[in-house]
SELUM-124384 format. One record per residue (C-alpha): residue number from 0; chain; x negated, y negated, z. Coordinates in Angstrom, 1 decimal. Layout:
N
REC,NUM,A,X,Y,Z;
...
//
This chain:
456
REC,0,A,54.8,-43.9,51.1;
REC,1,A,54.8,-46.1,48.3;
REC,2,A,55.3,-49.3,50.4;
REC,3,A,52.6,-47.8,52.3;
REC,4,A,50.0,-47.8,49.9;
REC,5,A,51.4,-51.2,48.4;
REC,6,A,50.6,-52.7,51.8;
REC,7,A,47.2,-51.3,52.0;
REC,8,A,45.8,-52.5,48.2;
REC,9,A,47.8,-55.8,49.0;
REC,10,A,45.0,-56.7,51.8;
REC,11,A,42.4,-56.0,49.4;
REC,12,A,44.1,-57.6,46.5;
REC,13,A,44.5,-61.0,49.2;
REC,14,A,40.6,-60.9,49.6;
REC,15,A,39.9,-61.3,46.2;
REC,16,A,42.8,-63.4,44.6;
REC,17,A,44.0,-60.9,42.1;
REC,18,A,46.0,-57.7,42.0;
REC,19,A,44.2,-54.4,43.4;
REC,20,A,45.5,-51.1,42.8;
REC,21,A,43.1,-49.2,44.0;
REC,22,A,39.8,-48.9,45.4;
REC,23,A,38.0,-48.7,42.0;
REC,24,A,39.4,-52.2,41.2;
REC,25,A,37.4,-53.8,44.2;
REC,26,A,34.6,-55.9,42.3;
REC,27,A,31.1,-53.9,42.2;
REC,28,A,29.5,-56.9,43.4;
REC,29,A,31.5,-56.7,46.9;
REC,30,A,30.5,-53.2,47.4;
REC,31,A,26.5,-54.5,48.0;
REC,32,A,27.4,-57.6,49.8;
REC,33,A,25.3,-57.2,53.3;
REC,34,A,23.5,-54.7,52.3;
REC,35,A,23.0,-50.8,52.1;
REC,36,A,22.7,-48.7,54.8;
REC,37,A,24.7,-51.2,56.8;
REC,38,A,27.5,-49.0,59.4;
REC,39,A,30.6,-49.9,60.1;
REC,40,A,29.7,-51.7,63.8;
REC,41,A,27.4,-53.6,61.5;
REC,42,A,30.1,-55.8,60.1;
REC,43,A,31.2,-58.7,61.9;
REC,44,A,33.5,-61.5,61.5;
REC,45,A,30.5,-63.8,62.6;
REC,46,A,27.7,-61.7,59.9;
REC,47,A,30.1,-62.2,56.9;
REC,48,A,31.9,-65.4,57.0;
REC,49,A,35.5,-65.0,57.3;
REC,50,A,37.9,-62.5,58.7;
REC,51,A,39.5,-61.5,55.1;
REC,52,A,36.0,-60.8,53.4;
REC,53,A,35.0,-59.1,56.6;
REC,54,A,37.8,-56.7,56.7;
REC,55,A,37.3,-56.3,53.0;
REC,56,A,33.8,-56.1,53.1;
REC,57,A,34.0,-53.2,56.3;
REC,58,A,35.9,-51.2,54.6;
REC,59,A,33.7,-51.2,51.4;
REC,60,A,30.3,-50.9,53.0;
REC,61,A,31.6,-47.5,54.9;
REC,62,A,32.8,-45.8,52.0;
REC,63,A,30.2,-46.8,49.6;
REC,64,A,27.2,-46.4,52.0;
REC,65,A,27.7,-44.3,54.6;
REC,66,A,24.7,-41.7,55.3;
REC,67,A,24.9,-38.3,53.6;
REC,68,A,27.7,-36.7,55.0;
REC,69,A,28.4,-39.7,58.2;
REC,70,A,30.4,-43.0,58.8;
REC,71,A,28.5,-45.0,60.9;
REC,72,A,30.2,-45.1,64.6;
REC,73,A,32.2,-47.4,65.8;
REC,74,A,33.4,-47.6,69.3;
REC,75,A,35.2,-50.6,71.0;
REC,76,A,36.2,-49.9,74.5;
REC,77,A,38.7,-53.0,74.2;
REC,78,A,40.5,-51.3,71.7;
REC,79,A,40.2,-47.3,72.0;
REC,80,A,39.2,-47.1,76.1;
REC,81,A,42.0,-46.8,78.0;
REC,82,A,39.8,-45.7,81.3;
REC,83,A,39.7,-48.0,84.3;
REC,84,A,36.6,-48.5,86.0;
REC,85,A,37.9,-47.2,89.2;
REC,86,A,38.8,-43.7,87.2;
REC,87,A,35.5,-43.9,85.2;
REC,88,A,33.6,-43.9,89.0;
REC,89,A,35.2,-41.3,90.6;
REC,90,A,35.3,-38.7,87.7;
REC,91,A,31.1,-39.3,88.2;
REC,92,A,30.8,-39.1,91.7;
REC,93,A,32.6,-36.0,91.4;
REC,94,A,31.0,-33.2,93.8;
REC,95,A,32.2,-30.4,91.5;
REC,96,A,30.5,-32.5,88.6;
REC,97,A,27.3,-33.5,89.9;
REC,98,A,23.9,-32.5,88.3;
REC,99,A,22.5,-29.1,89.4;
REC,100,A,20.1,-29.3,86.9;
REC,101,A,16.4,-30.5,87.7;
REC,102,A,14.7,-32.0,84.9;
REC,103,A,11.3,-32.0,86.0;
REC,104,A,11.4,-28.1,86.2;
REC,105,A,11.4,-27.5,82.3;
REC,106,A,9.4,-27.0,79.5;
REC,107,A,10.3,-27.7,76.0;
REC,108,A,10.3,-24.6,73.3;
REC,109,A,11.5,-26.0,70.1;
REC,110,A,13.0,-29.1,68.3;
REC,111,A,16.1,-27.7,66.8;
REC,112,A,18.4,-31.4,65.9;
REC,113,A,17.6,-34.5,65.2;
REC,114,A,19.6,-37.4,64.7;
REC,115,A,19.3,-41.6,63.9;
REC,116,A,19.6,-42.3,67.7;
REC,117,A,17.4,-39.2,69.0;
REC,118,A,16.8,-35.5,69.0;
REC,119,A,17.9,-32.2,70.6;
REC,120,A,15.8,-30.2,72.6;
REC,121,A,15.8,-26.1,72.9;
REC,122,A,14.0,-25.8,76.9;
REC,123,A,13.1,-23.5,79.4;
REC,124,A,13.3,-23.7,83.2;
REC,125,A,10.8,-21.7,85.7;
REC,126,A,13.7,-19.1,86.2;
REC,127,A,13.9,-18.2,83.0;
REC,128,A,17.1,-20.2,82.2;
REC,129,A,17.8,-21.9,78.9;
REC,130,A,19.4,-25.1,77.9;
REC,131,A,19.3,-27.5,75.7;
REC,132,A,18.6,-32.0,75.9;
REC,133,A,20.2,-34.5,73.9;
REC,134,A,17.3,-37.1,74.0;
REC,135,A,18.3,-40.9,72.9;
REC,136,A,15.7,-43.3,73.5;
REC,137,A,17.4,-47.1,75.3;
REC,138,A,15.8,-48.6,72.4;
REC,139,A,18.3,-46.9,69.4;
REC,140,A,21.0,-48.6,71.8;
REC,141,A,19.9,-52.0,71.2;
REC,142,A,23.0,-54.5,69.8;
REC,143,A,22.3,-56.3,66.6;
REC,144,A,22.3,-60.2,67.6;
REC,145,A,25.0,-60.6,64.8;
REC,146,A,26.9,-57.4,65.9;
REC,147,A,28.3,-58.2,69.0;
REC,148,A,30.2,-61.3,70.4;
REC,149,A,29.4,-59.8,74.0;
REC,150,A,26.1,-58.4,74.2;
REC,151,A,27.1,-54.9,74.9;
REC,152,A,26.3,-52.7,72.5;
REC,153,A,29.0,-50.7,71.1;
REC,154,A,26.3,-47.2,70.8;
REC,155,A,26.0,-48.0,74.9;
REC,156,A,29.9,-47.8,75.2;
REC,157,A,29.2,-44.7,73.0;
REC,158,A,26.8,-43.0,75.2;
REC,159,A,29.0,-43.6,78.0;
REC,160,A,32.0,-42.5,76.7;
REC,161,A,30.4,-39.1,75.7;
REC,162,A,29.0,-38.7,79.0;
REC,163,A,32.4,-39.3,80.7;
REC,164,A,34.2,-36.7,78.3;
REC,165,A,31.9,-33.9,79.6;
REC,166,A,32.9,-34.9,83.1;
REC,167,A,37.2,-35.1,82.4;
REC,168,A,36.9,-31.6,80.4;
REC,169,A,35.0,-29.8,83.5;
REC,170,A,34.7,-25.8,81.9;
REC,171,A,36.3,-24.3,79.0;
REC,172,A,35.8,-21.6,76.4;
REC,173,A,35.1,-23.7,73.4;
REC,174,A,33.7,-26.7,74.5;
REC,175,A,30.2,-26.6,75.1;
REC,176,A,29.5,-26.1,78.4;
REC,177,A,27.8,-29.5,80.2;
REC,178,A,24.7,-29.4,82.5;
REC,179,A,24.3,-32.6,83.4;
REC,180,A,23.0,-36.6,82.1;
REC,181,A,19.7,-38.8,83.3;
REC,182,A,18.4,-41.5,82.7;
REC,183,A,15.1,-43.3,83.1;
REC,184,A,14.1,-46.8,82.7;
REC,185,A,13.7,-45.9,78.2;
REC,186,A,15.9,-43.1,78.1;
REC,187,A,18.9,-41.0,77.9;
REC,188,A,19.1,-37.0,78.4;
REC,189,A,22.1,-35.1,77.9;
REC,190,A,21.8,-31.5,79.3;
REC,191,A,23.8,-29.1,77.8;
REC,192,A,24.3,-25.2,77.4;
REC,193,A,22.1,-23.5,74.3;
REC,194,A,24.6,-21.6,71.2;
REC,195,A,22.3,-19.8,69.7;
REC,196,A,24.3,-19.0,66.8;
REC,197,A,24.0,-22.2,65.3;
REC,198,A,26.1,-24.7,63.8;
REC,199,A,28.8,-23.5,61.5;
REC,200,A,28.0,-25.8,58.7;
REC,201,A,24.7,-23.6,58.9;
REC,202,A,26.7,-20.7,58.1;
REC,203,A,28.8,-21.9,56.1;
REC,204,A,26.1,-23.3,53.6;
REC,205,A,24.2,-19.8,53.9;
REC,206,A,27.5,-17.4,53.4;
REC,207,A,29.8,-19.3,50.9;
REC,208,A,33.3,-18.3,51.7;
REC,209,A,34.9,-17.0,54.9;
REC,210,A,37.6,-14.1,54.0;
REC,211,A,41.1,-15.2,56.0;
REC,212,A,40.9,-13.3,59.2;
REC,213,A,37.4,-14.4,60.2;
REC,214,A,38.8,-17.9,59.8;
REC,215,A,41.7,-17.4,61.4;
REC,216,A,40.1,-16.6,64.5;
REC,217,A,37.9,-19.9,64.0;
REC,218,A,41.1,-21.7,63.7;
REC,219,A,43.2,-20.1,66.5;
REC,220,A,39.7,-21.5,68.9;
REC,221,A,40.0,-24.6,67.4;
REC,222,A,43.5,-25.4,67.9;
REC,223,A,42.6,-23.7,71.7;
REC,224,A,39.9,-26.7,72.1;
REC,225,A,41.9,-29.7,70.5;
REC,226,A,45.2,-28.7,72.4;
REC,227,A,42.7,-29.1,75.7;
REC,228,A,41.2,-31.8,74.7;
REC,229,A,44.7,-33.7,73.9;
REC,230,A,46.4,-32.7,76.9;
REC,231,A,43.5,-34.4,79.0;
REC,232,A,44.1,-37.3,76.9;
REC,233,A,40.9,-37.5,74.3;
REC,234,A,41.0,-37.6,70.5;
REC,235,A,38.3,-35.9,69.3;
REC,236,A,38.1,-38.1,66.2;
REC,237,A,35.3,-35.8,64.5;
REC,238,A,36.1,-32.5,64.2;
REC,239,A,33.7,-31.0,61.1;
REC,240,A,31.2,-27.8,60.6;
REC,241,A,28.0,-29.6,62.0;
REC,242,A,29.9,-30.4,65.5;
REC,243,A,30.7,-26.9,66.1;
REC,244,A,28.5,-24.7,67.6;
REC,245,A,28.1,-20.5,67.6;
REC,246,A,27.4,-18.6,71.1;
REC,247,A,25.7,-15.0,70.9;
REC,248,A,29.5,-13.4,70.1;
REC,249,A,30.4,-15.8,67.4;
REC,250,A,32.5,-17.8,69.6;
REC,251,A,33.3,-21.3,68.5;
REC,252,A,31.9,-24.1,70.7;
REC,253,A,33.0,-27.6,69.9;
REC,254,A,30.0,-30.2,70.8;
REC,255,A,29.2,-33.9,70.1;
REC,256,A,31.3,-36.2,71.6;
REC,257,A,30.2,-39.5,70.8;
REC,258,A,33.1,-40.3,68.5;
REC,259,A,35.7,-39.5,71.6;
REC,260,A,38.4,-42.0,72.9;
REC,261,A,39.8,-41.7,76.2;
REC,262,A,42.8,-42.9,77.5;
REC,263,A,45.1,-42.5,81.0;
REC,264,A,47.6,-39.9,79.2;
REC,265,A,50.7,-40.6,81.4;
REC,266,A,52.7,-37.4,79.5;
REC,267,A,53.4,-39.1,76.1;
REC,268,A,51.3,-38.8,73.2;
REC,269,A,52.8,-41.7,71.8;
REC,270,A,51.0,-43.8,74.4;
REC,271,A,47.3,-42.5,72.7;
REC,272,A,46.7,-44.6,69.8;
REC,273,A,43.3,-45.7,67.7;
REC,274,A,42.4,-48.9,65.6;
REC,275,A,39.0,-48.1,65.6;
REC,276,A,37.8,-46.9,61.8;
REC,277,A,35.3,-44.1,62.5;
REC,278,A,34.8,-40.6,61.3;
REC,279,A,33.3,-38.1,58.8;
REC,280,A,34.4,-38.8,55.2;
REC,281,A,35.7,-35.4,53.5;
REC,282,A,37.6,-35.2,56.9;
REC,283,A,38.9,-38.4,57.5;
REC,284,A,42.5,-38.9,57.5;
REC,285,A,44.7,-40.9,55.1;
REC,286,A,45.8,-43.5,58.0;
REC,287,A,42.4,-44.6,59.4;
REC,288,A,41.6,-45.6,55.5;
REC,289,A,44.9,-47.7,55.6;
REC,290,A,43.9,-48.8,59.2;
REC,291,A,40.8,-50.3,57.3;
REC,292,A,42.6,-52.1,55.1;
REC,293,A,45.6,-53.0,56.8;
REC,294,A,45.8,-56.5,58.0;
REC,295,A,47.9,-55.8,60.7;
REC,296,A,46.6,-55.9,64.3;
REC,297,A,49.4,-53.2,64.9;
REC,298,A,48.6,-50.2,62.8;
REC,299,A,47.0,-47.8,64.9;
REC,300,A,46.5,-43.9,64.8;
REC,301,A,46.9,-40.7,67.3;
REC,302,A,45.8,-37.2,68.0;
REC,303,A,46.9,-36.1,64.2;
REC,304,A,43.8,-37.3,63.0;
REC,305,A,42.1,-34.0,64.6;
REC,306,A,45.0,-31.9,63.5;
REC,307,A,44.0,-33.3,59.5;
REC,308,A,40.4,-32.7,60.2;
REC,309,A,41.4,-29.1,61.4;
REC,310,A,43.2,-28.2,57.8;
REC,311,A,40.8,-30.0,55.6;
REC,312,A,37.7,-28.0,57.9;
REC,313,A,40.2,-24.6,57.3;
REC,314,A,40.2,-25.7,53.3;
REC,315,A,36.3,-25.8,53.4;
REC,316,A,36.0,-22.5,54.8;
REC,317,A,38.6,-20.6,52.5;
REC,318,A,37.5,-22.2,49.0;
REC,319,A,34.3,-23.7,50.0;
REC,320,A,34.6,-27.5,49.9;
REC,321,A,36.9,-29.8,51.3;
REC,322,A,40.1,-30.3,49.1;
REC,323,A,40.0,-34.0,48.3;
REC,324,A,36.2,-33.8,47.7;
REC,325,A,34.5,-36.1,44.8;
REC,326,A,30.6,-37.1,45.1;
REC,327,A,31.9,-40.9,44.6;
REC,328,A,33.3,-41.9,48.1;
REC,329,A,35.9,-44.3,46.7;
REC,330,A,37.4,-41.1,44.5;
REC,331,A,37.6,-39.3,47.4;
REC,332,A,39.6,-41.4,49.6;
REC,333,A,41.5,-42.5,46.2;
REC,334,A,42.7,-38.0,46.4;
REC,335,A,43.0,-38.9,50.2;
REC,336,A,45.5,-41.0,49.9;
REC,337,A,47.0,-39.5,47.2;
REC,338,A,47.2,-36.5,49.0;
REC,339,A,48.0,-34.1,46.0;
REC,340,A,47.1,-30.4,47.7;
REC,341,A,45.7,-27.9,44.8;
REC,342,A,44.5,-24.4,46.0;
REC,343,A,42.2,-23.3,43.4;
REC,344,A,41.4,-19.9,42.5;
REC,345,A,39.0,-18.1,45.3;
REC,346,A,37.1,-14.5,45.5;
REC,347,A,38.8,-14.0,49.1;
REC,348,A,42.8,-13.4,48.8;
REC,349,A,44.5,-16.2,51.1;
REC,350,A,48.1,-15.6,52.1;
REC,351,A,50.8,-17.6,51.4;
REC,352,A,51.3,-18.6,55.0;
REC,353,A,47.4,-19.4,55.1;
REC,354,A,48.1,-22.2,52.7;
REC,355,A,51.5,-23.0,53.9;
REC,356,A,49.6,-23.9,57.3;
REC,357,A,46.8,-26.0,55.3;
REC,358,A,50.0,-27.7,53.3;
REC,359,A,51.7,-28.5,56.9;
REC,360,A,48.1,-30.0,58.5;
REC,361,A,47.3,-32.1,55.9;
REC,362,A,50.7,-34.6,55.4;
REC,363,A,50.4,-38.0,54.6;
REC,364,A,52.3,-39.7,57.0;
REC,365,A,51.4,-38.3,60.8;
REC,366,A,55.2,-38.0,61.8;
REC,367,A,55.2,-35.2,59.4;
REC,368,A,51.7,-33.1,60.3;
REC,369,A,52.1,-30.3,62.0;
REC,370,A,50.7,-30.7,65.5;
REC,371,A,52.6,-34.1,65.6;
REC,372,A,54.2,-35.0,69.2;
REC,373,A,53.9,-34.1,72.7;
REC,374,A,54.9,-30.2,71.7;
REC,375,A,52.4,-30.1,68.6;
REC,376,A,50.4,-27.7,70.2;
REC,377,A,53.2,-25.0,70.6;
REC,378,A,54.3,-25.9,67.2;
REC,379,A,50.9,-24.8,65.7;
REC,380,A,50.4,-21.8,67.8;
REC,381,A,54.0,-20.3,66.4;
REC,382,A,53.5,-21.2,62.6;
REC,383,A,53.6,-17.4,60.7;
REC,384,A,49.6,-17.8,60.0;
REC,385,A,49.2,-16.9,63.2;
REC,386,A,51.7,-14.7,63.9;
REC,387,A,49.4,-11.5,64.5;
REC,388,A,47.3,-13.4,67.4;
REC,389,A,47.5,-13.6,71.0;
REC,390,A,46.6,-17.1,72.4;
REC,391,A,46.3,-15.3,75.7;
REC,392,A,43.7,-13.1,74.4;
REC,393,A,41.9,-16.0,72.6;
REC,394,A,41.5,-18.0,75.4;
REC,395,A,40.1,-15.5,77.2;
REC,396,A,37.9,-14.0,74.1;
REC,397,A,39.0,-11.0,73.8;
REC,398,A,39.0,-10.7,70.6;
REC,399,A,35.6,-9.7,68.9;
REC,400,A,34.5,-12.3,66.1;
REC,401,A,33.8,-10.3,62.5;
REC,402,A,30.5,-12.2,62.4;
REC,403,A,28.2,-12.0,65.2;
REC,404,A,24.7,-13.8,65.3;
REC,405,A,21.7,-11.7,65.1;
REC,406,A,20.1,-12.3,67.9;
REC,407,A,16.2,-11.6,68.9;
REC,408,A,15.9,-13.3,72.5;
REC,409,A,18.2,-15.4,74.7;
REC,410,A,16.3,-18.1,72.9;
REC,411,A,16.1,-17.4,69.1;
REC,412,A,16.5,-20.2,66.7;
REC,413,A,17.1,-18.5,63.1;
REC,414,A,20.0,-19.9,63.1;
REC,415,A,18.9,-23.5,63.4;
REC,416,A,17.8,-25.2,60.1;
REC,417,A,14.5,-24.6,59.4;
REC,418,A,13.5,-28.7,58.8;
REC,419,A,14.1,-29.2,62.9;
REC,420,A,12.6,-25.8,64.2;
REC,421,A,9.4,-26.0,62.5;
REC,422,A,8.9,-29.8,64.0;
REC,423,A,5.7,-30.5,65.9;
REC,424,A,6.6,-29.6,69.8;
REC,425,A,5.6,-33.3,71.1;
REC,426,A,7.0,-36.2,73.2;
REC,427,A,8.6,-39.1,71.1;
REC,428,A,6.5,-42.3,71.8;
REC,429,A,8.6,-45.5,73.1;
REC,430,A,9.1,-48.1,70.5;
REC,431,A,7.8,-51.4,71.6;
REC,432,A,11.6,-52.9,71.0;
REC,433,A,12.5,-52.1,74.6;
REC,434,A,16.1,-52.4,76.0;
REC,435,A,16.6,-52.3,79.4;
REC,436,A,20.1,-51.5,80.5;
REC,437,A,21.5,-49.2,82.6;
REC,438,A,24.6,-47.1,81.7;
REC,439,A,27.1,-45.9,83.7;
REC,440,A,27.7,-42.2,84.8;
REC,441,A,23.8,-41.2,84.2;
REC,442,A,21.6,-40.5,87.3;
REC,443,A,18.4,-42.2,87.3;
REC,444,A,15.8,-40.1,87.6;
REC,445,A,12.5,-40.7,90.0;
REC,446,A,9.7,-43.0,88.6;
REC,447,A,7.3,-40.4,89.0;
REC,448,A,8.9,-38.7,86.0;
REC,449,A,7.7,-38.2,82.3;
REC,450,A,9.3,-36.3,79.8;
REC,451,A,5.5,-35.9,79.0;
REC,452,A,5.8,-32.3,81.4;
REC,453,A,8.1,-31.0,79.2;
REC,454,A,5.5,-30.7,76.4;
REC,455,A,2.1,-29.7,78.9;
//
């Protein structure tokens, strides 16, 4: 471990001349070089001069300057893709996968999300059925002229991506359920299935503290999703309270898949590996902040990430923040790396095989994570925490959730945060920054159409 983080302060330390032992000794005056509010697919070898101070300077901007709780998204399909164009066209021309969903038959009810790249949608159609629109305007997809060697915008390989993860993962219990894409000439429209329960950072704000069986449950439909997810081949890569989802019986859905990587699985999990730096912060894990660093082509990471994400999210819930949790970014990826696991003192009783099954998730070194390797799955499933629950029953939820949403109507929003639902019902005007491209795996949908009817 110790040659580990050696290696890691060594890159930083080669940028800058001197010796660096940790983050805090970076100069200040690299932290604001390029500006704030700059993401992570901001940073090029061509915008800051050289490869050392743009690795250096990468690094630096998305810990110091990332939005509230968000790293800015990066996704390079040379590096993380692993689909081939043939695979990519036949999973959409898919006859079990093709839109049965008609736009131009719904009406909008409320705003209920909104995001940097667009907003989310709660509509009705004329039968009376709900769903939900993930609205992204072409023009949020534009590439930076100093971003991009190719002119392919790395949020269009994003869009795609997501898109193509709804069609691999088909139906299952916990993922939210997908309803189709579109496209018109200036935008993009995700349909999706509505969970009116919320988000569980929602809940979480609201409640405090989840007592140990309620989050149990959570965790066993977690693992349920993840375990799914890897077996297909996808790393989720941002697993954290405001990408999952609530249906009317408390059931977990995960959602947002814009930070997914695909790859052809051919039975080894060995074979799925990252060396893109992307992710949430408090639930980042310790070897995407050394892939940041490293200066090594060849450090890469796997599906362990999510399993880390998973027993930092399980921390949050039990004791109410995340465990390596400091308002100053670089502090917190200092305890990160550290990775010096202190329960504190909590209202709720939590077993000893509770934290024994945090302990195991969040290990330094992947090898050692539980949930590592092509049987990590099982492995989770038969650790002692959750040895008074049947997976069988889970996956076809069975078991009743402590907390159920109180529901009004099939399409109640109380458990949507206030600052979105009480938004002005109205179409969002085109910027005059066009950007006309057409992604792949979105049907276009007739001229004639305006998302103008939706508001009518």
């Amino acid at each position: 471990m110790e040659r580990m983080f050696a290696g890691a302060w060594s890159s930083i330390s080669h940028a800058f001349g001197r010796a660096v032992k940790s983050y805090d000794d970076v100069p200040e005056k690299s932290l604001i070089e390029g500006g704030r509010n700059r993401s992570m697919s901001e940073f090029s070898e061509d915008s800051v001069g050289s490869k050392r101070s743009s690795k250096v300077q990468k690094l630096k901007a998305w810990m110091v300057f990332g939005s509230k709780r968000y790293i800015g998204k990066k996704y390079s399909q040379s590096q993380d893709f692993d689909i081939t164009e043939h695979e990519m066209e036949s999973k959409m021309s898919d006859p079990t996968r093709r839109n049965t969903l008609r736009p131009e038959s719904l009406k909008a009810i409320k705003i209920i999300g909104r995001g940097g790249y667009g907003k989310v949608i709660l509509m009705k159609d004329d039968q009376g059925e709900i769903c939900v629109v993930k609205e992204v305007r072409k023009s949020r997809l534009k590439p930076r002229a100093e971003s991009t060697k190719k002119g392919t915008s790395t949020r269009v390989e994003q869009a795609e991506a997501e898109n193509l993860v709804f069609h691999r993962t088909g139906h299952h219990p916990f993922l939210v359920k997908f309803e189709g894409s579109y496209q018109t000439k200036e935008k993009l429209f995700l349909f999706m299935e509505f969970c009116p329960g919320g988000e569980m950072f929602y809940h979480m704000q609201s409640q405090g503290v989840f007592n140990e069986s309620r989050t149990k449950l959570y965790m066993a439909e977690i693992v349920c999703a993840l375990s799914y997810l890897h077996e297909l081949g996808i790393i989720y890569r941002d697993l954290k309270p405001e990408n999952i989802l609530l249906d009317s019986q408390g059931h977990i859905r995960l959602a947002d898949f814009g930070l997914a990587c695909c790859f052809n699985k051919l039975g080894d999990d060995n074979s799925m590996r990252c060396q893109t730096v992307c992710g949430t912060p408090e639930y980042i894990a310790p070897e995407i902040i050394l892939l940041a660093s490293a200066k090594s082509s060849r450090r890469s990471y796997g599906k362990s990430v999510d399993w880390w994400a998973m027993g930092t999210l399980m921390f949050e819930m039990l004791y109410r923040k995340p465990p390596f949790y400091n308002k100053d970014r670089k502090s917190m990826f200092n305890k990160i790396l550290d990775c010096n696991l202190e329960f504190p003192a909590s209202r709720n009783q939590v077993s000893e095989d509770a934290k024994d099954f945090i302990t195991a998730l969040l290990k330094f070194n992947p090898e050692d994570r539980l949930g590592y390797g092509n049987h990590g799955s099982s492995d989770l499933m038969a650790h002692p925490f959750f040895h008074s629950v049947s997976f069988e029953k889970v996956m076809n939820s069975c078991l009743e959730h402590e907390f159920i949403p109180n529901l009004k109507s099939n399409f109640d929003t109380q458990n949507f945060d206030t600052f979105f639902t009480q938004e002005n019902l109205c179409q969002d005007i085109n910027s005059d920054d066009s950007f006309d491209v057409t992604l792949n795996g979105y049907e276009y949908l007739p001229e004639s159409f305006s998302d103008a009817e939706w508001y009518v």
